[in-house]
C-alpha positions in Angstrom: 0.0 0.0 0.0 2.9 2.2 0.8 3.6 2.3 -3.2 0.4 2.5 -4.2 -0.2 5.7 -2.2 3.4 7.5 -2.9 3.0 6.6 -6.9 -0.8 7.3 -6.4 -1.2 4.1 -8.6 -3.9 1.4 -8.1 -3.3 -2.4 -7.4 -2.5 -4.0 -10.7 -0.4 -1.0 -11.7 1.4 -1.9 -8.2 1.6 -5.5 -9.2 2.9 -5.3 -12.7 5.5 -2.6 -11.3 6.8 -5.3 -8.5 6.4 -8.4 -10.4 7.7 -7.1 -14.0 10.2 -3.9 -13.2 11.7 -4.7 -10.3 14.0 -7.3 -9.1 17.1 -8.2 -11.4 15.5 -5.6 -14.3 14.8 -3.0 -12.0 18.7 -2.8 -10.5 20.7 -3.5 -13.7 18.4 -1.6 -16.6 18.9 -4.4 -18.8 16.9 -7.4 -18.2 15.6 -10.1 -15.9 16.8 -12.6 -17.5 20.6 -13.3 -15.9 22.8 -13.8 -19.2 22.0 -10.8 -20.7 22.7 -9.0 -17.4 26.5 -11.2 -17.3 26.6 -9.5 -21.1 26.1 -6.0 -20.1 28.2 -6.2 -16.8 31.2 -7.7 -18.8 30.6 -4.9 -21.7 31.3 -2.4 -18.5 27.8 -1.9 -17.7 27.8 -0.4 -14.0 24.0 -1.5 -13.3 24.4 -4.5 -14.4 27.5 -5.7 -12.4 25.7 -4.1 -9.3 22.5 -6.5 -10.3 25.0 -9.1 -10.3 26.5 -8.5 -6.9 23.3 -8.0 -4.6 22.5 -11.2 -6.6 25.2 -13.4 -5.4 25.3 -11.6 -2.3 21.9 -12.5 -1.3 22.5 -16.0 -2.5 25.9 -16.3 -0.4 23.6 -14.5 2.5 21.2 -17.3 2.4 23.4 -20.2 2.2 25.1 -18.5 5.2 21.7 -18.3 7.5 20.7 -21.7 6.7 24.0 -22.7 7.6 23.7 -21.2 10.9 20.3 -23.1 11.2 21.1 -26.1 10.4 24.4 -26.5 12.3 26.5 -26.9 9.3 26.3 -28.0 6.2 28.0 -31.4 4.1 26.7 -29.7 0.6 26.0 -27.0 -1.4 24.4 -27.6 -4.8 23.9 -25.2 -7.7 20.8 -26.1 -9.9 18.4 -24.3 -12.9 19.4 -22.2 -15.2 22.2 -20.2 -13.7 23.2 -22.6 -11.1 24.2 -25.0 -14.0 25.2 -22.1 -16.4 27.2 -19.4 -15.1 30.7 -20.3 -13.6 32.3 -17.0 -12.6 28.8 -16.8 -10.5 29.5 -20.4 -8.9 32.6 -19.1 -7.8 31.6 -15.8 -6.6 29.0 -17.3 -4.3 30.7 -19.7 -2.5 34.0 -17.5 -1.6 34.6 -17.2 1.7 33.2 -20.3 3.3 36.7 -21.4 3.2 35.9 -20.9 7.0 33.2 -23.8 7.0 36.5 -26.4 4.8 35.1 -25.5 1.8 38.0 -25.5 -0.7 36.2 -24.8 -4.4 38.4 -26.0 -7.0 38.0 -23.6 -10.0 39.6 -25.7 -12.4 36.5 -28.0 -12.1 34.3 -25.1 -12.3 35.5 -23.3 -15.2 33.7 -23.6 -17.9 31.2 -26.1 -16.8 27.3 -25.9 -18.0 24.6 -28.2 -17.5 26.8 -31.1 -16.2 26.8 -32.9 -12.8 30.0 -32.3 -11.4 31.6 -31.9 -7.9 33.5 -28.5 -8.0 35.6 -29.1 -4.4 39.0 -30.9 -4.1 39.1 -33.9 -2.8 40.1 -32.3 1.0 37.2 -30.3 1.3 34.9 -30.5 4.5 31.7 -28.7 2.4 31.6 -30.2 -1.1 30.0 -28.0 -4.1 28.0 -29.8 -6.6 26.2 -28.7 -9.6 23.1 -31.0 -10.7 21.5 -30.7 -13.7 17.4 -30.4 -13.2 15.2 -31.3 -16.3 12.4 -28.2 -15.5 10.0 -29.4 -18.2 9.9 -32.9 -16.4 9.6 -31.6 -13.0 6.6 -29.4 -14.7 4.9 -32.3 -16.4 5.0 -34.2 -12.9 3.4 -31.8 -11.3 0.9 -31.1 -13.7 -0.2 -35.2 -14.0 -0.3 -35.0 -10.4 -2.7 -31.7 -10.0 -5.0 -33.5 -12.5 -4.9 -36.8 -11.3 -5.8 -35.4 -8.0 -8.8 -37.2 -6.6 
């Protein structure tokens, strides 16, 4: 509501603003969709790099607090689209749990898309994996599932 009264704009204006300019689009300028934001922050695009940052930050954030939670934590897995895709964003994340025995090998990570493959050296207390996810499949099983509901 506090939006909708300082823009003086009603509910689905609110909602298209939120759900369609805002996030990754909103910060870098470019687009919501992550490779074209790598694209622009590599071509020296200053939004875009920051979209990047509070991105991994928030990831590394998370993984963080749910570490806390849980006591600990044996693995870290990157999935999806840019979990799968985007290397230098692999290795941005996980930097600094070195404190945790994480030791990320980047010579496994480099270069790696859409492959399951362990990214830690053989010594390391917190291994990093990356595991492929088929999304249409995981879509179709869900949808059999809501219709076959009885």
């Amino acid at each position: 509501t506090y939006i909708m009264g300082k823009e003086e704009i009603g509910l689905g204006a609110t909602n298209t603003l939120l759900n369609k300019h805002s996030g990754v689009l909103g910060v870098s300028g470019v687009s919501s969709d992550m490779r074209e934001v790598e694209e622009a922050a590599e071509a020296g695009n200053e939004r875009a790099k920051l979209a990047l940052d509070m991105y991994q930050y928030r990831v590394k954030k998370y993984i963080g607090s749910y570490t806390a939670a849980m006591g600990g934590v044996d693995v870290i897995v990157f999935t999806g689209g840019i979990g799968e895709n985007a290397d230098e964003m692999r290795k941005n994340i996980v930097s600094n749990f070195e404190y945790l025995g994480l030791e990320f090998d980047d010579s496994k990570n480099k270069g790696v898309r859409g492959k399951e493959v362990e990214l830690t050296k053989d010594s390391s207390k917190v291994k990093v994996w990356i595991v492929p996810t088929d999304e249409e499949l995981v879509i179709a099983r869900d949808t059999y599932e809501l219709v076959n509901k009885n």
